[in-house]
Structures are given as C-alpha cells and as structure tokens.
ROSE-4610 file (N, C-alpha, C; in Angstrom, 1 decimal, always signed):
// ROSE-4610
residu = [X/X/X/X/X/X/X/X/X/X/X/X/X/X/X/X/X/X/X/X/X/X/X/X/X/X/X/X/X/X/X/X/X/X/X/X/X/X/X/X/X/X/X/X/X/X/X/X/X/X/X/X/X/X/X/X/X/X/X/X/X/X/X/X/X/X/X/X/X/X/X/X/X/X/X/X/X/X/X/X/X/X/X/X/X/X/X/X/X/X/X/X/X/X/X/X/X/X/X/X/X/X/X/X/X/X/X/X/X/X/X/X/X/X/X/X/X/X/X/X/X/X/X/X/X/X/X/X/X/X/X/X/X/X/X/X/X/X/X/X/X/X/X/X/X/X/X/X/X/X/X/X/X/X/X/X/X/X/X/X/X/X/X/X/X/X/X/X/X/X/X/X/X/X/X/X/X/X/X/X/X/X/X/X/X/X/X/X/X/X/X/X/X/X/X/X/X/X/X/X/X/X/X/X/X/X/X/X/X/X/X/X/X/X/X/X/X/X/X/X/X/X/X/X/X/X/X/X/X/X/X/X/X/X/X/X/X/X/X/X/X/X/X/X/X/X/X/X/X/X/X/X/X/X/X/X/X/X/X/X/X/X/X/X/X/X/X]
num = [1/1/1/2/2/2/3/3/3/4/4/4/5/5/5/6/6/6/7/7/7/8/8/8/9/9/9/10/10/10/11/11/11/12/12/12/13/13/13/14/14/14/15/15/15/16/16/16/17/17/17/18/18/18/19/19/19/20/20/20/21/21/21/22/22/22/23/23/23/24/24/24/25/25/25/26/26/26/27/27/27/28/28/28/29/29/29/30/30/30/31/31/31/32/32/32/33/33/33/34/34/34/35/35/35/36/36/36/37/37/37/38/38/38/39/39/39/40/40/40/41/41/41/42/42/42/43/43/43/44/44/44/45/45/45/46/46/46/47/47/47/48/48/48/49/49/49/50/50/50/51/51/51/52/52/52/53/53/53/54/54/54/55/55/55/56/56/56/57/57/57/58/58/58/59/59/59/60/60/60/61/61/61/62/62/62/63/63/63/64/64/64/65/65/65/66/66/66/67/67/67/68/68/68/69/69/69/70/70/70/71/71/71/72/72/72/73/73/73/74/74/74/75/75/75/76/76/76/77/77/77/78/78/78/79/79/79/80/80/80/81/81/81/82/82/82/83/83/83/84/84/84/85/85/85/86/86/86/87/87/87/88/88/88/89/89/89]
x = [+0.8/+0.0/+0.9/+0.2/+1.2/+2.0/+2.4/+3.6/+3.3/+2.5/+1.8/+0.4/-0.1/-0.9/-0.7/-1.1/-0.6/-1.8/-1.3/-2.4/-3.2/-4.4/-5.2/-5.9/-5.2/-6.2/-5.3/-6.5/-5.9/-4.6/-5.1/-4.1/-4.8/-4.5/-4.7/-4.3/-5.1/-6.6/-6.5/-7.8/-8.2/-8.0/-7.8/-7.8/-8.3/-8.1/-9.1/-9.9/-10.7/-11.2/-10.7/-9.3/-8.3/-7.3/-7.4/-6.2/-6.9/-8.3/-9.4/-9.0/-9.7/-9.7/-8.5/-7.3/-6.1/-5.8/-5.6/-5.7/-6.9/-8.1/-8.7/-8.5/-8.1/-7.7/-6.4/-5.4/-4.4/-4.8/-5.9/-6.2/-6.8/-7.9/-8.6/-7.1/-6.2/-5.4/-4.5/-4.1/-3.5/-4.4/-5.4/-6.7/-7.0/-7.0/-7.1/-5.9/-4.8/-3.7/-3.5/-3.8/-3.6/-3.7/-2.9/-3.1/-4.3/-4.3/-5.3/-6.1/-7.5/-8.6/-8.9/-8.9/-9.7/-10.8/-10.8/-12.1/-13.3/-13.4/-14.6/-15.0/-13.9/-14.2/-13.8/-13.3/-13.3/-14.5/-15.6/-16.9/-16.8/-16.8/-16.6/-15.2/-14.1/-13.2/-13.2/-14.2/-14.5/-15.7/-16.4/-17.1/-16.7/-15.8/-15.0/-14.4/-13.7/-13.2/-14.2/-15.0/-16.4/-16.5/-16.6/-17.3/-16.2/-15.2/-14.0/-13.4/-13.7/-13.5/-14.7/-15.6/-16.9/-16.8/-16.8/-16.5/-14.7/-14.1/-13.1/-13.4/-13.9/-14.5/-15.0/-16.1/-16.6/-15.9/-15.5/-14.6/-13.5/-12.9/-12.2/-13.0/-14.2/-15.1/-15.7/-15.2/-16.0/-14.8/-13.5/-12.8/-12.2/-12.1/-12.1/-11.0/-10.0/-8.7/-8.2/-7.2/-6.9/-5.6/-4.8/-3.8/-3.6/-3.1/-2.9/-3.0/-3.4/-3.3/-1.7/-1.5/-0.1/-0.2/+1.0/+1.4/+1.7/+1.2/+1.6/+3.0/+3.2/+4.9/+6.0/+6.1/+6.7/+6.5/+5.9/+5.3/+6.0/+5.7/+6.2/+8.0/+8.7/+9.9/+10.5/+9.4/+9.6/+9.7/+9.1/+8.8/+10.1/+10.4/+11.7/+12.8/+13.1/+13.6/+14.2/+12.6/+13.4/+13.3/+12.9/+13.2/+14.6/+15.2/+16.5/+17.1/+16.9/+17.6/+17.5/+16.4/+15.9/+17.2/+16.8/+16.8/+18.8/+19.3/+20.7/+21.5/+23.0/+23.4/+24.9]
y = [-1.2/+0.0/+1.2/+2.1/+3.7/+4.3/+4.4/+4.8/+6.2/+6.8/+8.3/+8.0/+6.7/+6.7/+5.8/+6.5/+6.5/+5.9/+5.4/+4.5/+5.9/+5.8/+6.7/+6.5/+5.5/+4.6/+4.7/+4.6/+5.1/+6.3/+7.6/+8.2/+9.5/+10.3/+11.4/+12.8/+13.5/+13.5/+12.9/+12.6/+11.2/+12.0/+11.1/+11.5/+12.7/+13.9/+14.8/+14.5/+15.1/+15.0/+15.3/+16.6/+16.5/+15.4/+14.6/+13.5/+12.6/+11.7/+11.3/+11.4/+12.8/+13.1/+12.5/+13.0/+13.0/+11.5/+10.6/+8.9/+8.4/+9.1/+8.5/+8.8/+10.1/+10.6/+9.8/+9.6/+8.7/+7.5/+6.5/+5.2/+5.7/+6.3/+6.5/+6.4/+7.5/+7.7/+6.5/+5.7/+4.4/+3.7/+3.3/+2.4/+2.9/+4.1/+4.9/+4.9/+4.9/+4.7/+6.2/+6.9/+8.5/+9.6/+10.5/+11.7/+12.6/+12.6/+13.9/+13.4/+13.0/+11.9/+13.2/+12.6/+13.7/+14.3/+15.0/+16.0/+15.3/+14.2/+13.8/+12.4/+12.6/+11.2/+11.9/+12.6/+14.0/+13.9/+13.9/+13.6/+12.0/+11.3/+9.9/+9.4/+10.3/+10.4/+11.3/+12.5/+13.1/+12.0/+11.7/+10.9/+9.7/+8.8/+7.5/+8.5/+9.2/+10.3/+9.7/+11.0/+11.0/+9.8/+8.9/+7.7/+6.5/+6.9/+5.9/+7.1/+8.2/+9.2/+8.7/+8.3/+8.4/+6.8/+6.0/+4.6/+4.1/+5.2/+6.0/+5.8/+7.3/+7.4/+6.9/+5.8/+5.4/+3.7/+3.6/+2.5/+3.0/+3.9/+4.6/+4.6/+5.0/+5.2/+4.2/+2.8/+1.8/+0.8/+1.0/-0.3/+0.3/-0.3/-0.5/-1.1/-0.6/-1.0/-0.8/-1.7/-1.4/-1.2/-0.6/-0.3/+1.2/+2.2/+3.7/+4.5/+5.2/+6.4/+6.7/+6.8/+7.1/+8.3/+8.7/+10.6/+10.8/+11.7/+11.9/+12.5/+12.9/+13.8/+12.7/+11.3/+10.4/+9.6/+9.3/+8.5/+9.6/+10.5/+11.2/+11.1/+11.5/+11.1/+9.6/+8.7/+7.2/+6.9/+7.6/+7.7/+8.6/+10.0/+10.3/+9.6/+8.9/+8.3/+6.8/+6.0/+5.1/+6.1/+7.2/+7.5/+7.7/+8.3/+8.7/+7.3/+6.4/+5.0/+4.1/+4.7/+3.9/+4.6/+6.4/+6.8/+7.4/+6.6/+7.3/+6.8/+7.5/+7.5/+6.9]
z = [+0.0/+0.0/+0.0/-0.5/-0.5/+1.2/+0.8/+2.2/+2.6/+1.9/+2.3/+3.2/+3.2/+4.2/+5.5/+6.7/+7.7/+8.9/+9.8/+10.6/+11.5/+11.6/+11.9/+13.5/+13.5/+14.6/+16.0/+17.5/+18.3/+18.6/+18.1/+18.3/+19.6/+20.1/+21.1/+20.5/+19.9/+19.9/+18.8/+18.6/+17.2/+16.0/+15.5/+13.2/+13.1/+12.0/+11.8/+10.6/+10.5/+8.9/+8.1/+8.2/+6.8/+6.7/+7.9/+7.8/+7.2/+7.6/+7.0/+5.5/+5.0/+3.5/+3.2/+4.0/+3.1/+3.1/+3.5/+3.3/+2.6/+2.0/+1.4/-0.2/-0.2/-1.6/-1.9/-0.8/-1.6/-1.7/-0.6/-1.7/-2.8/-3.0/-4.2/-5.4/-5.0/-6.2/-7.0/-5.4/-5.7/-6.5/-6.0/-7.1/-8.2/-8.5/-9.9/-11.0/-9.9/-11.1/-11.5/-10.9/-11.3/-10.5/-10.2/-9.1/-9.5/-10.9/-11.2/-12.6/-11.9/-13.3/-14.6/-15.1/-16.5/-16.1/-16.7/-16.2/-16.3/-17.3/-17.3/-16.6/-15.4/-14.3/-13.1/-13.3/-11.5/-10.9/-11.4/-9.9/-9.5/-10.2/-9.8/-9.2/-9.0/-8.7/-6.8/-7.4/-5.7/-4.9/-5.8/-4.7/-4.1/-4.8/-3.9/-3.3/-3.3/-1.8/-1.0/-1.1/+0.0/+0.4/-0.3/+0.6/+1.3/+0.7/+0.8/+2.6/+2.5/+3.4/+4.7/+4.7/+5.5/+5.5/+5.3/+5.5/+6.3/+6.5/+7.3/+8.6/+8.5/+9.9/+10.1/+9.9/+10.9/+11.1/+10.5/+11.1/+12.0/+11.8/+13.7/+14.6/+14.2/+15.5/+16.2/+15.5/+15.6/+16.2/+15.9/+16.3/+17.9/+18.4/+19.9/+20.3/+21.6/+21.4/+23.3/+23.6/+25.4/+24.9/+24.2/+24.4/+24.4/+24.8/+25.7/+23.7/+24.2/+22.6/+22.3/+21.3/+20.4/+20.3/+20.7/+20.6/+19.1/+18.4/+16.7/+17.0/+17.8/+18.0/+18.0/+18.8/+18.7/+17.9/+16.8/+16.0/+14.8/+14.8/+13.6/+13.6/+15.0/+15.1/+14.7/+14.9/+14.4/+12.8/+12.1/+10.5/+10.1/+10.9/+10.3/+10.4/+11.4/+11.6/+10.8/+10.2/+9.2/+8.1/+7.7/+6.2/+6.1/+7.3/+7.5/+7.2/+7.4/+7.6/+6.4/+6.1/+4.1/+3.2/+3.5/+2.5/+2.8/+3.5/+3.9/+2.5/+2.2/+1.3/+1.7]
C-alpha cells in the first residue's frame, strides 16, 4: 500500500477529517492509477473520496482497542527516523 498513508487509529486527539480526506484521496489515487482523473471522471473520482472518506470514519469510530493512545509527536519522530535510515546514502 502507499507509504503516504498513515495508521489513523488510536491516536490522542483522534484523526481529523483532513487527515481522514487525506488517506482516502491517496487510496482512491493508488486504485485509480492517477493523481489527477480527467475531467470527465473528476466527480466519480470526488465521490470515492467522499465515501472511501466516510467509511473511514466510521470504522475509527467503531474499532475498539486497550492499548494507551499514540502521541503523533513520537510517531512522527519514528517515521523520520526510518526515512533517514531507508533513505541514507
């Protein structure tokens, strides 16, 4: 799966809805095979958003979990950290 989308789940404070949008627009894009649809498949391109976006949320809202919330601040240091380690020269 695309490496631009990122686990949404259990975090403090939870997902926003631009983070939402922004993981649904990159599956949509990966499934599409294209960043930017022709104009004449752009609505059918915004609406798997929408619903690919709303079938999102509510699956966060819905899975249920006993382990403590993840800080985005240390989680994000974790991600720089292998990029730094992928991408070293």
């Amino acid at each position: 799966m695309c490496r631009n989308i990122r686990p949404l789940n259990n975090f403090e404070p939870p997902a926003t809805e631009d983070e939402v949008t922004a993981a649904a627009l990159q599956f949509v894009r990966k499934v599409a095979g294209t960043t930017r649809p022709a104009t004449v498949n752009q609505a059918a391109f915004d609406r798997a958003v929408a619903e690919v976006a709303h079938a999102t949320r509510h699956l966060l809202e819905d899975l249920v979990t006993t382990a403590p919330p993840k800080n985005r601040e240390v989680e994000a240091a974790k991600r720089r950290a292998r990029a730094e380690t992928r991408y070293a020269r």
